[in-house]
PyMOL commands that place a pseudoatom at each C-alpha (Angstrom):
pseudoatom trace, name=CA, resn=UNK, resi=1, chain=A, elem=C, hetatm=0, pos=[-21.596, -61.502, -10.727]
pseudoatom trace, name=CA, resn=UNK, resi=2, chain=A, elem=C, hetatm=0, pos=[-23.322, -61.691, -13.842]
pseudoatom trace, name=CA, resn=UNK, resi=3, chain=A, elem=C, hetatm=0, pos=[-26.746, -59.962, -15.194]
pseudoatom trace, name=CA, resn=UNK, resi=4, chain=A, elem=C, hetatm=0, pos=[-28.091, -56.851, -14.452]
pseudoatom trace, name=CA, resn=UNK, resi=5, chain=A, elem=C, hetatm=0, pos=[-26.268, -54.877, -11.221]
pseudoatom trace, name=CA, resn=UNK, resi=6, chain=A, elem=C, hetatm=0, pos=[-27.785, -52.951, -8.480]
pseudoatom trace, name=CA, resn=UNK, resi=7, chain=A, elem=C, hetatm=0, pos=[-27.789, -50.368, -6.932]
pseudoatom trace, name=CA, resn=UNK, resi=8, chain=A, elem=C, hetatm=0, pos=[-26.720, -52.195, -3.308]
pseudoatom trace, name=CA, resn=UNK, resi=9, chain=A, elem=C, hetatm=0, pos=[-24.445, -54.067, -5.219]
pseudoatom trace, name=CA, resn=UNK, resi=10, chain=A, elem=C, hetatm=0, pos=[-22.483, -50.770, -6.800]
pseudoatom trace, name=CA, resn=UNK, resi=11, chain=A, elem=C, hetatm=0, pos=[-23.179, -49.263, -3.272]
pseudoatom trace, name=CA, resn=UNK, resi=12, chain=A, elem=C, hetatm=0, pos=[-21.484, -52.324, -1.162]
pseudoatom trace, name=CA, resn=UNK, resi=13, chain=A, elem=C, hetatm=0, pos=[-18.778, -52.697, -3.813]
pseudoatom trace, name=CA, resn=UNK, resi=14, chain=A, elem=C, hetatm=0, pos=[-15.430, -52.802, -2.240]
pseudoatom trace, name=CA, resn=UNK, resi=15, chain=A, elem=C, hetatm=0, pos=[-11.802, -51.989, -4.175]
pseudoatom trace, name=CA, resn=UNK, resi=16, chain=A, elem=C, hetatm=0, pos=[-9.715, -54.428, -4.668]
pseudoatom trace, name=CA, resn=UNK, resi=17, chain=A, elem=C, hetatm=0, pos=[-5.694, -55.140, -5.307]
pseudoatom trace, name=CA, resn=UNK, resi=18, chain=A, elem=C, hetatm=0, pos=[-5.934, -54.399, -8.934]
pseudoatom trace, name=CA, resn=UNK, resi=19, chain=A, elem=C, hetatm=0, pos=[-8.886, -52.825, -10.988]
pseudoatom trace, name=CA, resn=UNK, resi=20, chain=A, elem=C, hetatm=0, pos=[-11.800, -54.647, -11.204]
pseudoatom trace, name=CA, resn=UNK, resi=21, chain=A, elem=C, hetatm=0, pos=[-15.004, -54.728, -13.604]
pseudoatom trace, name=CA, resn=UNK, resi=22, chain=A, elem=C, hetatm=0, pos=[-18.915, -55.704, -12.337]
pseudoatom trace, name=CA, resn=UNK, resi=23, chain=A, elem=C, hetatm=0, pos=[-20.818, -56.115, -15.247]
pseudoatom trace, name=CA, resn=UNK, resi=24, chain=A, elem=C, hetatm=0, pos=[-24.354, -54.970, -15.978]
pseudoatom trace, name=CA, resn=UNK, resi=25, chain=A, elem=C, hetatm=0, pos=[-25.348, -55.973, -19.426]
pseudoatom trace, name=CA, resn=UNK, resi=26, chain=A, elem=C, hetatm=0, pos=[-25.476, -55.015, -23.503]
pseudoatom trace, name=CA, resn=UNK, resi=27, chain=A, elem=C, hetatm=0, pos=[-22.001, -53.968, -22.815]
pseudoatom trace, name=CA, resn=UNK, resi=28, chain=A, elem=C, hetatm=0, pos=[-21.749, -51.937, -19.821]
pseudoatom trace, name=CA, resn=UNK, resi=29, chain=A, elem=C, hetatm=0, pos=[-19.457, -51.987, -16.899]
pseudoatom trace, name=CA, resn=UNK, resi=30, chain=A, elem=C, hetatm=0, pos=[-18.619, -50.258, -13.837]
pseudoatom trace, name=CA, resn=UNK, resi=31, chain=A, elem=C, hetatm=0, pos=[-14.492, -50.488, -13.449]
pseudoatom trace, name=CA, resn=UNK, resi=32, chain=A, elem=C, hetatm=0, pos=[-13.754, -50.236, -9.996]
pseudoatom trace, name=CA, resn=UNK, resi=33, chain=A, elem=C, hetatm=0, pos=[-9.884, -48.749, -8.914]
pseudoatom trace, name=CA, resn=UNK, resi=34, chain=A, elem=C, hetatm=0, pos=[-7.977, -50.181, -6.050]
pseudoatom trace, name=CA, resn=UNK, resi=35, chain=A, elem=C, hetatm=0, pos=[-8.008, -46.474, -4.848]
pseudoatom trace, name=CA, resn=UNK, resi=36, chain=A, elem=C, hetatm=0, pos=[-12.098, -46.509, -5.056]
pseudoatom trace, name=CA, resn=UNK, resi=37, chain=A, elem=C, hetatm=0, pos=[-12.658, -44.897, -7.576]
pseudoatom trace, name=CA, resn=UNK, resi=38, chain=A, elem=C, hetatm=0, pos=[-16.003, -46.318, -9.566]
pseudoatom trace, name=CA, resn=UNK, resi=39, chain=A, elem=C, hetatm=0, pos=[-16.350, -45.336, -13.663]
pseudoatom trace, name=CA, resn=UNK, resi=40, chain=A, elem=C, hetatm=0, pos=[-18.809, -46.210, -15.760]
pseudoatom trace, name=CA, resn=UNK, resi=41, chain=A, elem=C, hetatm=0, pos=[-17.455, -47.305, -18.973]
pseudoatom trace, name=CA, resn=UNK, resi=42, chain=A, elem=C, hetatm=0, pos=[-19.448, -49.082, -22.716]
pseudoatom trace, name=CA, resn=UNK, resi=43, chain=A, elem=C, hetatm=0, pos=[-17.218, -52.000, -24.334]
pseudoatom trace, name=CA, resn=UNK, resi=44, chain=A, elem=C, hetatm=0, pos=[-18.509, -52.035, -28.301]
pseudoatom trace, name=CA, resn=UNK, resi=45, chain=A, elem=C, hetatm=0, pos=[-17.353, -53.474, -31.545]
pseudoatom trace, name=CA, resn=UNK, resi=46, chain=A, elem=C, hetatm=0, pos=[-16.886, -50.423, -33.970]
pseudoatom trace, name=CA, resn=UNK, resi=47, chain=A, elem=C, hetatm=0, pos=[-15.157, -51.337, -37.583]
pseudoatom trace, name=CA, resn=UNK, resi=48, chain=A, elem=C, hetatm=0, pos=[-14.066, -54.434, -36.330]
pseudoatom trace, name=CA, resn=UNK, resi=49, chain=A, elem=C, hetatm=0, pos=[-12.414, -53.187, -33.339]
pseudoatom trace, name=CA, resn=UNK, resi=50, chain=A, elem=C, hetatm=0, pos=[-13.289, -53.312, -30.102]
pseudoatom trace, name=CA, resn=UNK, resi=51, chain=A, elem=C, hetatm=0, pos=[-13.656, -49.698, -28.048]
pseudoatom trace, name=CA, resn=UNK, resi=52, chain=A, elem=C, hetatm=0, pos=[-14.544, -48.226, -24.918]
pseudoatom trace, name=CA, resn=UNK, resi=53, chain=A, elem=C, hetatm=0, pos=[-16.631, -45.380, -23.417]
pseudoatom trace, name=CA, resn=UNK, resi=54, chain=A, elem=C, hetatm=0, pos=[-16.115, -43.563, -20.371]
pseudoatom trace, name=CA, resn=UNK, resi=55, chain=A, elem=C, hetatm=0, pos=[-19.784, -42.721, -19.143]
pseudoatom trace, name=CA, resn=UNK, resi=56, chain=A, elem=C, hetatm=0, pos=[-19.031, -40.505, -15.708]
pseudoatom trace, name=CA, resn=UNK, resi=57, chain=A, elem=C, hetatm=0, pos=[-18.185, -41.289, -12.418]
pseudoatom trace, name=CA, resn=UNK, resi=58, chain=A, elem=C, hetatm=0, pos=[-20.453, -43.171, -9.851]
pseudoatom trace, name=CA, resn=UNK, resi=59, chain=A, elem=C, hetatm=0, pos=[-22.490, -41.461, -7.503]
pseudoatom trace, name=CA, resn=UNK, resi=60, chain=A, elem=C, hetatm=0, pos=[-22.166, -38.513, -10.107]
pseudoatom trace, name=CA, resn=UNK, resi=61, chain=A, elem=C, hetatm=0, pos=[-24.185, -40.637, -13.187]
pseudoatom trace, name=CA, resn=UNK, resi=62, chain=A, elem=C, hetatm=0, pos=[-26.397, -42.861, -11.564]
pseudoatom trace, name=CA, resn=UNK, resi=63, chain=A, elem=C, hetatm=0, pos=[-27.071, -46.777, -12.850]
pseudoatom trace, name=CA, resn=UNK, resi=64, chain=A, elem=C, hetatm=0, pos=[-29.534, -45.388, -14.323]
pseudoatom trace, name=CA, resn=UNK, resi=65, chain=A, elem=C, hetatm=0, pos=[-28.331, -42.408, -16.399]
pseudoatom trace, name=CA, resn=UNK, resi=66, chain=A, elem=C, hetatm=0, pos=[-25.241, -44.730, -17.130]
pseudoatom trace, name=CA, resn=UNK, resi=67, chain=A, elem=C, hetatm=0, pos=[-28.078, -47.160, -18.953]
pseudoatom trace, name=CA, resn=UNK, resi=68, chain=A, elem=C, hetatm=0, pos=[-29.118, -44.280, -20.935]
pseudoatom trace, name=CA, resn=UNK, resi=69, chain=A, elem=C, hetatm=0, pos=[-26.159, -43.295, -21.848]
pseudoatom trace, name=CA, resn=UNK, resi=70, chain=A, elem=C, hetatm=0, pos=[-25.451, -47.033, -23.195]
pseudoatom trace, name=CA, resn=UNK, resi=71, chain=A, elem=C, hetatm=0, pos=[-28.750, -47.201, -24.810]
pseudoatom trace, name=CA, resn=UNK, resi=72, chain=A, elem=C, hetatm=0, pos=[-28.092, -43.828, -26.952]
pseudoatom trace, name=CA, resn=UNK, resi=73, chain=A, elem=C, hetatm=0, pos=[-24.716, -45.447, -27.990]
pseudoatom trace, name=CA, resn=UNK, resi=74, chain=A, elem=C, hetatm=0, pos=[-26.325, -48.667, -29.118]
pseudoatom trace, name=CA, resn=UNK, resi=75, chain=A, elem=C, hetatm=0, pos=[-28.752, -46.535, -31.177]
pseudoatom trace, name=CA, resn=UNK, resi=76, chain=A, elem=C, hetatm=0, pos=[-25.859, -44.547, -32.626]
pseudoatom trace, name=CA, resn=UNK, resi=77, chain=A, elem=C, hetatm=0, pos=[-24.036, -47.957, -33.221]
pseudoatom trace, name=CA, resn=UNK, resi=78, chain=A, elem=C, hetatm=0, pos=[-27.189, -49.544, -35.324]
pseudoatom trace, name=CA, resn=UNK, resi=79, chain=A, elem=C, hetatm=0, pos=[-27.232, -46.132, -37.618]
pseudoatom trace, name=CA, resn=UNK, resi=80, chain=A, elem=C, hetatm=0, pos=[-23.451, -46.729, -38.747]
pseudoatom trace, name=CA, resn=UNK, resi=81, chain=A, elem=C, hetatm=0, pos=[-22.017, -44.299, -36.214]
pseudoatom trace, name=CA, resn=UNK, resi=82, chain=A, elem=C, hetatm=0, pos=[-18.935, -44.766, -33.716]
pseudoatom trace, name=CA, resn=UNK, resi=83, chain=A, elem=C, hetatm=0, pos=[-20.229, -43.061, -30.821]
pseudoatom trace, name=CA, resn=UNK, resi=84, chain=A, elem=C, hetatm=0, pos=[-16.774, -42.026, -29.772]
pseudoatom trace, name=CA, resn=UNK, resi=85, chain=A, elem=C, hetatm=0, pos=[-16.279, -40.182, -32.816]
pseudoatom trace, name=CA, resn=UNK, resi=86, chain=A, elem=C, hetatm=0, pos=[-19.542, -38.504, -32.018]
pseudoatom trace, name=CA, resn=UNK, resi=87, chain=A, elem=C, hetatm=0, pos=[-17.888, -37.673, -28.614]
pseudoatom trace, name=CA, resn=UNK, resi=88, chain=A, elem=C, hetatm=0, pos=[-14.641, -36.367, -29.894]
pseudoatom trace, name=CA, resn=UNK, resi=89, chain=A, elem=C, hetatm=0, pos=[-16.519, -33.990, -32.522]
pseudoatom trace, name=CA, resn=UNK, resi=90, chain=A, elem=C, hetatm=0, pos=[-19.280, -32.671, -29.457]
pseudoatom trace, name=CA, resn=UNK, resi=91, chain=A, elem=C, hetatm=0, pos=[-15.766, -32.341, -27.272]
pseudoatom trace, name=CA, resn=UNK, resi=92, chain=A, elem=C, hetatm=0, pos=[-14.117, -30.420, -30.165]
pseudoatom trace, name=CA, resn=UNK, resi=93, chain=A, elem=C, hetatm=0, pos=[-16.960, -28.268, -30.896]
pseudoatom trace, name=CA, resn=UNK, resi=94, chain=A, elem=C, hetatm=0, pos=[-17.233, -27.039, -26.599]
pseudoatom trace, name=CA, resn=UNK, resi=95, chain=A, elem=C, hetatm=0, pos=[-13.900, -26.525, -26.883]
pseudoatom trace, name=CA, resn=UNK, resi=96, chain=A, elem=C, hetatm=0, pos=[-14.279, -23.905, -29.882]
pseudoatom trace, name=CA, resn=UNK, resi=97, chain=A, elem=C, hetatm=0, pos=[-17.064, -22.378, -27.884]
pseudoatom trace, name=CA, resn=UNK, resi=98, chain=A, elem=C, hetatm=0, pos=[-14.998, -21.863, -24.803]
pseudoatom trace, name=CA, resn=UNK, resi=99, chain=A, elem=C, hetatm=0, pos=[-12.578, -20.099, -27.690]
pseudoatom trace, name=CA, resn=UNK, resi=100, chain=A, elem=C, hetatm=0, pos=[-15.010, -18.201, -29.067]
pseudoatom trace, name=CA, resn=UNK, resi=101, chain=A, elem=C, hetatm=0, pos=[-16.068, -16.889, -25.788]
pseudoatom trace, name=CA, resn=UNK, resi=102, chain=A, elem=C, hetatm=0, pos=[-12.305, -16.358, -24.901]
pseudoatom trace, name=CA, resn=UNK, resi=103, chain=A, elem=C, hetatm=0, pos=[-11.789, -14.224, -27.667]
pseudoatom trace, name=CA, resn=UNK, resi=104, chain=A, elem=C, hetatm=0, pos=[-14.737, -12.132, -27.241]
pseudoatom trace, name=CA, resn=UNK, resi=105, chain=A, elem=C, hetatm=0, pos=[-13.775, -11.498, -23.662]
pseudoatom trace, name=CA, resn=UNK, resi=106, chain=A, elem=C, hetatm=0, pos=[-10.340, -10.492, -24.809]
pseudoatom trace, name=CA, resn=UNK, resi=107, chain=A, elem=C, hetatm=0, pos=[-11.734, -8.148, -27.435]
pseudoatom trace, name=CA, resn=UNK, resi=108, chain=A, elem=C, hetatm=0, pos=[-14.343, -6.413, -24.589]
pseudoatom trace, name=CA, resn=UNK, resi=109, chain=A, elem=C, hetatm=0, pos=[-11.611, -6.019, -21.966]
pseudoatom trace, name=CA, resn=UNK, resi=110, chain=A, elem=C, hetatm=0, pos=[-9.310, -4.482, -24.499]
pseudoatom trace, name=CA, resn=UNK, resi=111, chain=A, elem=C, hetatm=0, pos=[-12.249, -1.977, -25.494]
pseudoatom trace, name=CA, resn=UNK, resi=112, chain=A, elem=C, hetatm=0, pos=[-12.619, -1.378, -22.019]
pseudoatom trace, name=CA, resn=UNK, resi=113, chain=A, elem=C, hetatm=0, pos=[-9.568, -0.824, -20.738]
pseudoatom trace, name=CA, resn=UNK, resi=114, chain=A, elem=C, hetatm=0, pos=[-8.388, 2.872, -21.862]
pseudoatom trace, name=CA, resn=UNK, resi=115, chain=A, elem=C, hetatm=0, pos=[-11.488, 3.813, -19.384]
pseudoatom trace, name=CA, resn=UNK, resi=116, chain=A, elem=C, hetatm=0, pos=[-10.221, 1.854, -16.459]
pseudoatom trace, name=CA, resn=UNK, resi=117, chain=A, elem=C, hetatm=0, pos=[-7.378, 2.711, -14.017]
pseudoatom trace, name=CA, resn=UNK, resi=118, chain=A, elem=C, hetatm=0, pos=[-4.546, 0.260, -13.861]
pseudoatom trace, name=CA, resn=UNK, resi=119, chain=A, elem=C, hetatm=0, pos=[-6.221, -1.530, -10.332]
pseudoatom trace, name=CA, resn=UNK, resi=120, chain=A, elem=C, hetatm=0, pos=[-9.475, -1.385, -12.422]
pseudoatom trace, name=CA, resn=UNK, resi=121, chain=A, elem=C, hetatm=0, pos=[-7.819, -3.072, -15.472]
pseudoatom trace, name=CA, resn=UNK, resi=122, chain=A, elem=C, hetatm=0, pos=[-5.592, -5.858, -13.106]
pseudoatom trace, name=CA, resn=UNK, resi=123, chain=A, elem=C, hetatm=0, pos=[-8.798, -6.873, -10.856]
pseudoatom trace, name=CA, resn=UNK, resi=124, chain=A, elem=C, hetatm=0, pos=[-11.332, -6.970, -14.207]
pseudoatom trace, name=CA, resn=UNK, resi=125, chain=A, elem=C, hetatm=0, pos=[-8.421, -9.477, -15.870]
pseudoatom trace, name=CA, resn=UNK, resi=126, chain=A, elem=C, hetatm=0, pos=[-7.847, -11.379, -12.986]
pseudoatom trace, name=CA, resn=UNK, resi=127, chain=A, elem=C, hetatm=0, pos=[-11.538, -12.281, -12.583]
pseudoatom trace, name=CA, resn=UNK, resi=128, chain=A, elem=C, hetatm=0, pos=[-12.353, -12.929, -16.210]
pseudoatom trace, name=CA, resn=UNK, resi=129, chain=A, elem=C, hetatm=0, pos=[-8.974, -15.483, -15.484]
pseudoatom trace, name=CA, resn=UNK, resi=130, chain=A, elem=C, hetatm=0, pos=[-10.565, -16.930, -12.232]
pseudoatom trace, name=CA, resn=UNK, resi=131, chain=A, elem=C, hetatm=0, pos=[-14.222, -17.214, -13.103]
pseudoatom trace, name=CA, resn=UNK, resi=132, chain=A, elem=C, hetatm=0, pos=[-14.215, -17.286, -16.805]
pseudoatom trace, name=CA, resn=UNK, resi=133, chain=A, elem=C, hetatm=0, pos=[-11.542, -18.429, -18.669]
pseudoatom trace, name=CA, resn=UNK, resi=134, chain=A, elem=C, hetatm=0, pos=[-9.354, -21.214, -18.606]
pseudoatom trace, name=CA, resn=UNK, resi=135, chain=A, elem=C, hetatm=0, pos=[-6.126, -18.709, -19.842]
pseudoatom trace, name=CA, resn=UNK, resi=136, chain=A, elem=C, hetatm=0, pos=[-2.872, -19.801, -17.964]
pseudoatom trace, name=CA, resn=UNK, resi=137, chain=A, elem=C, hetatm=0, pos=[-1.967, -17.431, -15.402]
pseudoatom trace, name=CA, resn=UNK, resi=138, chain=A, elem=C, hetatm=0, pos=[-0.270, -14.530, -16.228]
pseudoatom trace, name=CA, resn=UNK, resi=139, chain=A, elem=C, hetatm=0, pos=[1.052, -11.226, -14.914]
pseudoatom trace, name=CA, resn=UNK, resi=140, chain=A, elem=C, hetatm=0, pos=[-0.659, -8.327, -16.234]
pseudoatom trace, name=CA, resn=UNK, resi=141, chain=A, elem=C, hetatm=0, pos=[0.629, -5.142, -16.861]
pseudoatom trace, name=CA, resn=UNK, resi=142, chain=A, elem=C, hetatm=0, pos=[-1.769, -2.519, -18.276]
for i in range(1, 142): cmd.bond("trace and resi %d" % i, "trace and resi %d" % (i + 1))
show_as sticks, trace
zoom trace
């Protein structure tokens, strides 16, 4: 299937034996997994060597957010920029947010705790765990 896809053609798209691409164009692709599974991915030239971008799952991006999402890469890749370094460094810089927030937490409960009895203390942790954090689980004893 060359050109442009559609959305009855991602839709009707059956796995196969091994993984299979359907192509849309300027470098995009939805890979298709024998277990059904359907990614969006970007195939670009970057320093002289060819790269990939994973783009989100389908139904979750739509055709066409995954356009979009190509489009802003192409734009990156015609100022001089790898758009998978910009990736890594947006990744990178959630992931010190998420610390940041982590830390704070840890610094509130700790200010809190002398106040709260030991149930208190063990539910409030447990939570922040659950809901907030992504700290391994523990066993606390306060």
């Amino acid at each position: 299937m060359a050109g442009k896809l559609t959305n009855t053609a991602i839709v009707n798209a059956k796995p196969a034996d091994k993984p299979r691409k359907l192509p849309d164009e300027r470098g995009l692709f939805l890979l298709i997994s024998p277990n059904g599974g359907k990614w969006w991915r970007f195939k670009y030239r970057f320093g002289g060597k060819e790269k990939l971008l994973s783009l989100g799952t389908y139904p979750d991006v739509t055709l066409a957010e995954a356009r979009e999402s190509r489009d802003s890469a192409r734009k990156l890749l015609t100022q001089g920029t790898d758009p998978g370094a910009v990736r890594r460094e947006e990744q990178a810089q959630a992931a010190e947010d998420a610390l940041t927030f982590q830390v704070v937490a840890l610094d509130w409960y700790e200010k809190q705790r002398p106040g709260w009895t030991e149930s208190t203390a063990y539910n409030i942790m447990r939570r922040l765990e659950r809901e907030l954090l992504t700290l391994p689980r523990r066993v606390y004893h306060p």
